[in-house]
C-alpha positions in Angstrom: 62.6 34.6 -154.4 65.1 37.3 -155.5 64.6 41.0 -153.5 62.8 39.3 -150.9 64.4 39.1 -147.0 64.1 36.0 -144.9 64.1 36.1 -140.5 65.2 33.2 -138.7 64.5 33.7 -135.0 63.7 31.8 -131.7 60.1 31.3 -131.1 60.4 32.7 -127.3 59.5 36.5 -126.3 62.3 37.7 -126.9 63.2 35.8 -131.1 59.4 36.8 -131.9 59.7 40.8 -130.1 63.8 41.1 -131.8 62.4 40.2 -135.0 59.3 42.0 -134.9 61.3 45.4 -133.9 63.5 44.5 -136.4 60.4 44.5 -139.1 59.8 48.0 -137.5 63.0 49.5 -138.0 63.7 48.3 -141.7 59.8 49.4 -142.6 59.3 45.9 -144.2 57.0 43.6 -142.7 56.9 41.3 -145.7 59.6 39.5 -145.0 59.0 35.5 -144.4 59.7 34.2 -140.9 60.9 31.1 -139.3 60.7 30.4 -135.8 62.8 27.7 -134.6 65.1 26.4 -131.8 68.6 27.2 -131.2 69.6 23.1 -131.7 67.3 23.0 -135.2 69.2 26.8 -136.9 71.3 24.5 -139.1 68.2 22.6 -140.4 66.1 25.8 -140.9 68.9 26.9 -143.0 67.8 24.9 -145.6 65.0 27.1 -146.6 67.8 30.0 -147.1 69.3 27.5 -149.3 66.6 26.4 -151.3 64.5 30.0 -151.8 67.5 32.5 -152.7 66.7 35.0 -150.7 68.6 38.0 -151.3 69.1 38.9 -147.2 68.8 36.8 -144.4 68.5 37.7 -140.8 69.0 35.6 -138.3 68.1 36.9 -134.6 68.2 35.9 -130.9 69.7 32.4 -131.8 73.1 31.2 -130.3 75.5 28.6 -131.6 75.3 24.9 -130.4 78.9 23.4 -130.3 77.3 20.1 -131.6 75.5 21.3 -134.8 78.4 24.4 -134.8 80.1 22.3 -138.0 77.2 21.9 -140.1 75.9 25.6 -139.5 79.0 26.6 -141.1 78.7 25.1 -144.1 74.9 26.0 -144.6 75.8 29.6 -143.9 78.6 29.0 -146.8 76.3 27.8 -149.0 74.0 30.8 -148.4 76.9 33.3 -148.9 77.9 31.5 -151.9 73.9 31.8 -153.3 74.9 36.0 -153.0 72.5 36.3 -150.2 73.5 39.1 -147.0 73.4 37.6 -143.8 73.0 39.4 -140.6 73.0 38.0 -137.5 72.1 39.7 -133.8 72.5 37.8 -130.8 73.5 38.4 -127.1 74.2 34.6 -126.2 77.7 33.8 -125.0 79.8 32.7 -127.4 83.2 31.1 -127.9 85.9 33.0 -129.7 86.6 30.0 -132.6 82.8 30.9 -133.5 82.2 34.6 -134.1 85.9 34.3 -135.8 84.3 30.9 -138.6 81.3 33.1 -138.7 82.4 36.2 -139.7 85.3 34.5 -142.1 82.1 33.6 -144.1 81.2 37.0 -144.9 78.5 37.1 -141.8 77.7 41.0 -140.2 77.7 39.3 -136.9 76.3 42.0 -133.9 77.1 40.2 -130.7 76.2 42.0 -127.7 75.9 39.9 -124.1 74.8 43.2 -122.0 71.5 43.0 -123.1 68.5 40.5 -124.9 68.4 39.9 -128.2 65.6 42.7 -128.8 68.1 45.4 -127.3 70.4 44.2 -129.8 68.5 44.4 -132.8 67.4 48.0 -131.2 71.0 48.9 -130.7 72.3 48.0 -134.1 69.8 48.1 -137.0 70.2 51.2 -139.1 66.2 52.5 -139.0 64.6 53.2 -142.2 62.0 55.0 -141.1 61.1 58.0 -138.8 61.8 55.9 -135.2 59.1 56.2 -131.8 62.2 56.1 -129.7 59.4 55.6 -126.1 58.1 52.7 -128.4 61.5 50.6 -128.7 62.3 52.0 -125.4 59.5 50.1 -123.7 59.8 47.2 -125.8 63.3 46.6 -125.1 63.1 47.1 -121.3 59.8 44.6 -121.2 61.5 42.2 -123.1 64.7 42.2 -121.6 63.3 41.9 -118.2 61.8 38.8 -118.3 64.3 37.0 -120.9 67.3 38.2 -118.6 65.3 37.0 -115.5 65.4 40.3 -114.0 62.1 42.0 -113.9 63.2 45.4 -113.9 60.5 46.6 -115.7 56.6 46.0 -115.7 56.2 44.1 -119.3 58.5 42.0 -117.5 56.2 39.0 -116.3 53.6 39.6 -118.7 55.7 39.3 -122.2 57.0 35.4 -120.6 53.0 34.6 -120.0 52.6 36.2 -123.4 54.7 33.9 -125.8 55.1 30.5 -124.8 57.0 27.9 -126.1 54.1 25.3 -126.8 52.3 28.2 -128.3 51.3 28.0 -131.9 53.5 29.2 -134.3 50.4 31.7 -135.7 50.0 33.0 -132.2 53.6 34.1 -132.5 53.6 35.3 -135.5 50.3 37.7 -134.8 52.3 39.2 -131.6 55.1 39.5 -134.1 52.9 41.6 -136.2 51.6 43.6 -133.8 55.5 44.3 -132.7 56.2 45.4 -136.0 53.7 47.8 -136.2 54.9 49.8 -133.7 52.7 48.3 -130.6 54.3 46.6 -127.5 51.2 45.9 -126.0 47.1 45.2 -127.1 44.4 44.7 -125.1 44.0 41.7 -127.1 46.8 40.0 -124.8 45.0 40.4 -121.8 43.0 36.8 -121.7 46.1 35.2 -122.4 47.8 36.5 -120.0 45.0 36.1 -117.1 44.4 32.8 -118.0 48.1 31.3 -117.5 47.6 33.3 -114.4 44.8 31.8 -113.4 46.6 28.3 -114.3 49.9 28.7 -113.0 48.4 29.1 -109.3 46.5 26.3 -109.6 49.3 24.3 -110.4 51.8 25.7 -107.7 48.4 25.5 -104.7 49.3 21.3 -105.7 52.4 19.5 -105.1 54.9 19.4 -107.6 56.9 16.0 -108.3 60.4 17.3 -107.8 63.5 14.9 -107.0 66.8 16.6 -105.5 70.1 15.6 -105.1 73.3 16.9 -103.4 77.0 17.6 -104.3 79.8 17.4 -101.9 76.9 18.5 -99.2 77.0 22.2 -100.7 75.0 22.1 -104.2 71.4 21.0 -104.5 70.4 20.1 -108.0 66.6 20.1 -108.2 64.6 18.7 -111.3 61.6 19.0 -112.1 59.1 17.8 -114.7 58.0 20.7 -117.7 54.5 21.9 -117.3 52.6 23.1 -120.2 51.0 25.6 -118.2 53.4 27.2 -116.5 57.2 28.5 -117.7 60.3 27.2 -116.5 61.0 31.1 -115.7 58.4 30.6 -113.0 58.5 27.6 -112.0 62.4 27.3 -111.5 62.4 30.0 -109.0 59.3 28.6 -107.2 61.3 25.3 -106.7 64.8 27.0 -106.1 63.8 28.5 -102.9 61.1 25.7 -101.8 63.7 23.4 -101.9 67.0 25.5 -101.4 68.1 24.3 -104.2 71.4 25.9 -106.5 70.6 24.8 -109.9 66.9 23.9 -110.9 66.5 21.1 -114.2 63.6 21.7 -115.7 62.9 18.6 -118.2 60.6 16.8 -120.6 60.7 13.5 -121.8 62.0 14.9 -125.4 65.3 15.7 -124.3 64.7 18.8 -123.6 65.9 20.5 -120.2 66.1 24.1 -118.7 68.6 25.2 -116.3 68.5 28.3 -113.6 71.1 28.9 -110.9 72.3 31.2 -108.8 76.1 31.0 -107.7 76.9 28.4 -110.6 77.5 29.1 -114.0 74.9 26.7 -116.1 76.0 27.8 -119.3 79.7 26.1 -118.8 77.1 23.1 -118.1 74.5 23.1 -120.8 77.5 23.7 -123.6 79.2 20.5 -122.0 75.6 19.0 -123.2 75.7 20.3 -126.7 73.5 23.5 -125.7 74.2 27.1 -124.6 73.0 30.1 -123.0 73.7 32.5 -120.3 75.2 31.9 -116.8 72.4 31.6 -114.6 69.7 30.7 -117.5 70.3 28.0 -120.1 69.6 25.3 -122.0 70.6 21.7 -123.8 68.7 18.7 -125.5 70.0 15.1 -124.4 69.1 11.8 -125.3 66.4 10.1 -122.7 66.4 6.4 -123.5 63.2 5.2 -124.5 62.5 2.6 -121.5 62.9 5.9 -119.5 60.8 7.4 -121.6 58.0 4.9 -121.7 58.4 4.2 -117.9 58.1 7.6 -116.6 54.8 7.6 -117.8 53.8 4.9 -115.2 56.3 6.7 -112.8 56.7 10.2 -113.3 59.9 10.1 -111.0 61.9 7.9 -113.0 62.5 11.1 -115.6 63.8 13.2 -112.8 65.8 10.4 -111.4 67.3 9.9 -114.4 67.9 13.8 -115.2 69.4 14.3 -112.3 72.2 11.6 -112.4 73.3 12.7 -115.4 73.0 17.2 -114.1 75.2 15.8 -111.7 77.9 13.9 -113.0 78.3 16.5 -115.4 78.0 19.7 -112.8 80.6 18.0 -110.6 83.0 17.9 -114.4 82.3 21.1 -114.4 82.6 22.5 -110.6 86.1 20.5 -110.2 87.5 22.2 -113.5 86.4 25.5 -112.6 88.3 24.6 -109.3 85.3 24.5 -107.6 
C-alpha cells in the first residue's frame, strides 16, 4: 500500500479527536485507522508491517514497560520497510524510552502539559488554510475531560461522547466528523442524553464498592466497571462517598482504572505493566479464573481481590517514595 498513511490511536475521546484533528490539519482523510489500547500498540503494529505504508502515525498512546521490548523491534521493522513514523503523545514517559525510540529513526513529539489532541494541534505542520476557533475549541473540550479538569464546556460531554465499549464504527464516524472541521453535531445529542439519563439511574442505586485502609491514612476504594457509566464519573462519585484517596475501577478482564488525589497512580500502574498520568491511570493484570468465575455468584470477591493486590503494591510504592 505504497503513498498511503496509516493512524494508530487510542480509541478514547481524546486517540479518536488527536487523530481526527490530525486528518484536518494534513487535509487527508483517507488515511486507514486503527484504534487500539495502549497494552495491544505492539500487536497493532503488525498491520504497519505487513501493508508498507509509506507514513505511520501513531497518536495518544503511551509506552507499557511490559510490551516496551517488543514495540521496539516492531517499530524497527517498520523503519527498516522505509516507512516515516510519527508519534504524538503527552503520557509520562521514562527517559530509556523516548531515547530507544528516537534511536530508531522515530519523530517523537512528547508533550505532558496538555492531551494528546493539544499535541497533535501543537506540532503538526497544517497543510491547509487552518479555523484556528475550530482546533481551539476542540483542544480545550478535549483536554478537559481527558485531563479530568473540566475547564471548558465540551468537557463532560466529549467523555459521554466516546466510550470505551463503544463500537469501533461509532468512533470512527466522530473521527470523521473531527476531521472535517466540526467539534460538535447535533447528531451527538441522543448519545449524550441517554448516558445521562443512565448514569443517574445507576448512581440513585447502591454501588458494590469494597475499601481498604493503609497505615490508617489511605483509603483504596474499588469498584466494579459499569458499562454505562465512565470510570471518569464514577471514580469521583465514589472518592468522596467514601473518602477515599485512590479509586480502582475494575473488570473481570484484567482491566483496572485508577484516580487519586494526593498519590501519584502512575508510579503504581507502571509497577503493573501500565502507565498514565499522576492522578489518572491505568494497568491490565491477571484475575485468576476461579476469581473470575466466582465473582459472578459474588460480585465482591473481584473487588476483594483487586484491592489486596492495589494495596500491596501502593504500600511498595508509598514506602519508596518515602511515603
Amino acid at each position: 500500500m505504497s503513498g498511503v498513511e496509516a493512524i494508530i490511536t487510542h480509541g478514547d475521546m481524546d486517540g479518536v479527536a488527536a487523530a481526527g484533528l490530525y486528518l484536518y490539519l494534513r487535509g487527508n482523510p483517507e488515511s486507514v485507522v486503527y484504534l487500539t489500547e495502549p497494552y495491544n500498540l505492539h500487536s497493532t503494529l503488525n498491520h504497519a508491517v505487513s501493508s508498507r505504508y509509506e507514513r505511520l502515525v501513531i497518536t495518544d498512546l503511551g509506552v507499557n514497560p511490559s510490551t516496551y521490548r517488543e514495540l521496539v523491534e516492531k517499530l524497527r521493522a517498520i523503519r527498516e520497510l522505509g516507512t516515516g513514523i510519527v508519534w504524538y503523545d503527552h503520557h509520562v514517559w521514562n527517559e530509556n524510552w523516548v531515547k530507544g525510540v528516537r534511536e530508531i529513526g522515530v519523530e517523537l513529539h512528547l508533550d505532558t502539559s496538555t492531551c494528546a489532541t493539544g499535541v497533535v494541534a501543537k506540532y503538526t505542520e497544517p497543510l491547509r488554510q487552518v479555523d484556528h476557533e475550530y482546533v481551539d475549541q476542540l483542544v480545550r473540550g478535549v483536554c478537559a475531560g481527558d485531563l479530568w479538569r473540566f475547564d471548558h464546556w465540551l468537557g463532560p460531554y466529549y467523555i459521554r461522547l466516546i466510550r470505551r465499549r463503544d463500537k469501533d464504527s461509532w468512533k470512527k464516524r466522530v473521527l470523521l466528523y473531527i476531521a472535517s472541521g466540526q467539534y460538535w453535531s447535533s447528531e451527538f445529542n441522543s448519545k449524550v442524553e441517554r448516558h445521562v439519563d443512565l448514569e443517574l439511574s445507576l448512581l440513585s442505586d447502591k454501588l458494590v464498592v469494597y475499601t481498604k485502609n493503609i497505615n490508617n491514612y489511605y483509603r483504596v476504594a474499588v469498584v466494579e466497571d459499569e458499562e454505562i457509566i465512565d470510570s471518569s464519573f464514577i471514580a469521583p462519585y465514589v472518592m468522596g462517598r467514601y473518602n477515599a484517596n485512590v479509586v480502582v475501577v475494575a473488570s473481570s478482564n484484567g482491566k483496572i482504572s485508577f484516580r487519586s488525589r494526593g498519590v501519584s497512580v502512575r508510579d503504581l500502574a507502571v509497577r503493573l505493566g501500565g502507565g498514565g498520568h499522576s492522578y489518572a491511570a491505568g494497568a491490565k493484570i491477571r484475575i485468576p479464573w476461579y476469581i473470575r468465575l466466582l465473582s459472578k455468584i459474588q460480585r465482591k470477591l473481584l473487588l476483594v481481590y483487586v484491592a489486596n493486590l492495589i494495596t500491596r503494591e501502593l504500600e511498595r510504592v508509598l514506602t519508596y517514595l518515602g511515603e
